[in-house]
C-alpha positions as CSV (number, residue, x, y, z in Angstrom):
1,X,14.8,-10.1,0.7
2,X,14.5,-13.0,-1.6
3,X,17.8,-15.1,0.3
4,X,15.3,-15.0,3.4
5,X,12.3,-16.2,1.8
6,X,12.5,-19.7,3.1
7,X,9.9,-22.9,1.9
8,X,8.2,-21.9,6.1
9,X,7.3,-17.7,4.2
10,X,4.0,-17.1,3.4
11,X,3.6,-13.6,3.3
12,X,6.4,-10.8,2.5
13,X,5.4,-7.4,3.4
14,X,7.2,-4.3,1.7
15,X,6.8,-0.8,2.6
16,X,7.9,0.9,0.0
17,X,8.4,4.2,0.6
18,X,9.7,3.1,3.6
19,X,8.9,4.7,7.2
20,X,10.6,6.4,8.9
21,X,13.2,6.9,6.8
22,X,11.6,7.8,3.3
23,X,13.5,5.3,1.1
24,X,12.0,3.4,-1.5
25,X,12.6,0.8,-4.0
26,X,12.5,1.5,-7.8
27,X,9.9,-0.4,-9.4
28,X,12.0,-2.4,-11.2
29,X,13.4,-4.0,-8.2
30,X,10.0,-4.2,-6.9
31,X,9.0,-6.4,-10.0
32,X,12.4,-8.5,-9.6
33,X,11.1,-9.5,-6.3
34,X,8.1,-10.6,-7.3
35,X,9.4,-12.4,-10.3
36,X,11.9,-14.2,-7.8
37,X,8.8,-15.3,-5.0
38,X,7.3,-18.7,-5.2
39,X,3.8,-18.5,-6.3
40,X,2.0,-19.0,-3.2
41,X,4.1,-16.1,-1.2
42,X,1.6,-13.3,-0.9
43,X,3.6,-9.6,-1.8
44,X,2.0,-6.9,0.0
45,X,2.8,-3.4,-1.0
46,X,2.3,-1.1,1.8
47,X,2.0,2.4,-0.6
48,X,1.1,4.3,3.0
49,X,3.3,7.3,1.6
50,X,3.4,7.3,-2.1
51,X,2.2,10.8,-2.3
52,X,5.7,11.9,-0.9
53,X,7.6,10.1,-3.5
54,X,8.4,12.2,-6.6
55,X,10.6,9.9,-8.9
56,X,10.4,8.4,-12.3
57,X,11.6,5.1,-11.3
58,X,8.7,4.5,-8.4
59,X,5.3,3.2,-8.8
60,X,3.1,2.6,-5.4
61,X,1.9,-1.2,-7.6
62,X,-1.3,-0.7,-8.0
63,X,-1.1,-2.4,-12.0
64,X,1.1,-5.3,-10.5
65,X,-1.6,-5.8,-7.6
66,X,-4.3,-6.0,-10.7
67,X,-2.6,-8.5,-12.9
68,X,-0.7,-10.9,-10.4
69,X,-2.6,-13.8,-8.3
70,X,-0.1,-13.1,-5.3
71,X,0.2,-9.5,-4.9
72,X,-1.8,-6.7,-3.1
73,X,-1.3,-3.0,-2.7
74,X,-2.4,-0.8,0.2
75,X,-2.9,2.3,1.9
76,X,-3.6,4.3,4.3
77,X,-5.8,7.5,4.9
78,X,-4.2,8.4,7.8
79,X,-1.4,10.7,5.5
80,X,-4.3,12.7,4.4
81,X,-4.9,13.6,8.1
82,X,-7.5,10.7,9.0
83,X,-4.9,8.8,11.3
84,X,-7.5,8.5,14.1
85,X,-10.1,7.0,11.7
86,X,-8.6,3.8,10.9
87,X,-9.3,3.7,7.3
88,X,-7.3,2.5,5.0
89,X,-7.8,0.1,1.6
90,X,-6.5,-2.8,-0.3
91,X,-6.2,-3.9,-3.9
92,X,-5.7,-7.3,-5.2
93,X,-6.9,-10.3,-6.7
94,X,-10.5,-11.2,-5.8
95,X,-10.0,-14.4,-3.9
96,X,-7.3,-12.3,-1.7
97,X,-10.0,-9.2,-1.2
98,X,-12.4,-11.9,-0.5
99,X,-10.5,-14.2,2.2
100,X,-9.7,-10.6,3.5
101,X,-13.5,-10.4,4.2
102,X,-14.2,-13.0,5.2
103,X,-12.1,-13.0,8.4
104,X,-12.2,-9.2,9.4
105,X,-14.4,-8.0,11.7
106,X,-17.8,-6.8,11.3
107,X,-18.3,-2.7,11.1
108,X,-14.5,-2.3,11.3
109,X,-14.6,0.9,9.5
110,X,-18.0,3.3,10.7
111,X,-19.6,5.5,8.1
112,X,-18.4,8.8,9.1
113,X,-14.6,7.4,8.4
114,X,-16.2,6.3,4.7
115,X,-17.3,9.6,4.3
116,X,-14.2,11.4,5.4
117,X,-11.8,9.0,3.4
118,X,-14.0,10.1,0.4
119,X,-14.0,13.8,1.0
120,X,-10.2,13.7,1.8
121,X,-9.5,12.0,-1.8
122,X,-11.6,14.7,-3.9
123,X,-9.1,17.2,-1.4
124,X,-6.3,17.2,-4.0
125,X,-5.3,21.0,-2.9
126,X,-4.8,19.7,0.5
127,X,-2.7,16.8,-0.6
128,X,-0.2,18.8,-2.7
129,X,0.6,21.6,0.0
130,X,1.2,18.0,2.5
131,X,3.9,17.0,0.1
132,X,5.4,20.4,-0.1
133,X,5.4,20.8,3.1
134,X,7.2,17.7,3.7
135,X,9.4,18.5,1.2
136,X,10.8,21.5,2.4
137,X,11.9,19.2,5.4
C-alpha cells in the first residue's frame, strides 16, 4: 500500500477485515502504515466487520483514530441487521468529524434509524449468536 501512495494521495481507505473475503491485517501492520503515510494522507479504517474477527493480533483502531491527527475509524450498523437504515458512525480527530459535518447532508440519518442503531448496540445476545453463526460457515 505505502509504494502507491504517491505526493497526488489524499485519502487511503482500508477495510480491514476485509469484504468479501474475511481477511484482515494485524494491527501492527496497521500501525506501520500509518507510521509510513505523509501527514496530510487521511487513514480511514473501515471496521464494518470487526465483530467477526476473533484474533489477538486485530484491533478495529479505534485508540489510533483518538490519538492521531490523520486517522478515522468507522462502522457500519448494517452487520447488526440495520443495512436498510443507512446508519453508520465515525471516529476521529475533531477538525475531521467536523469538516465531515459540515459537508454532509442535512437529516441524512432519520430518528427511527438513531433509535434502532441504539437498541441494536445494547443487543449484545443478538450480536454473539451473528458471529457464531458466521463462524460455523
Amino acid at each position: 500500500i505505502l509504494a502507491a501512495v504517491t505526493p497526488k494521495t489524499r485519502i487511503v481507505f482500508l477495510a480491514n477485515p476485509n469484504n468479501p473475503t474475511g481477511t484482515y491485517l494485524p494491527f501492527s501492520e496497521v500501525r506501520r502504515l500509518h507510521a509510513g503515510l505523509p501527514k496530510n494522507v487521511l487513514l480511514v479504517l473501515d471496521a464494518a466487520y470487526a465483530e467477526y474477527v476473533r484474533r489477538n493480533d486485530y484491533e478495529a483502531g479505534i485508540e489510533l483514530a483518538g490519538s492521531a491527527e490523520n486517522v478515522v475509524m468507522t462502522r457500519t450498523f448494517s452487520k447488526l441487521g440495520l443495512g436498510g437504515a443507512r446508519v453508520g458512525w465515525m471516529y476521529g480527530p475533531a477538525h475531521i468529524v467536523d469538516a465531515i459535518n459540515r459537508i454532509r447532508g442535512p437529516f441524512n440519518v432519520n430518528a427511527t434509524a438513531i433509535e434502532a442503531g441504539i437498541a441494536s448496540i445494547r443487543d449484545r445476545a443478538h450480536i454473539e449468536r451473528s458471529v457464531t453463526h458466521n463462524e460455523k460457515w
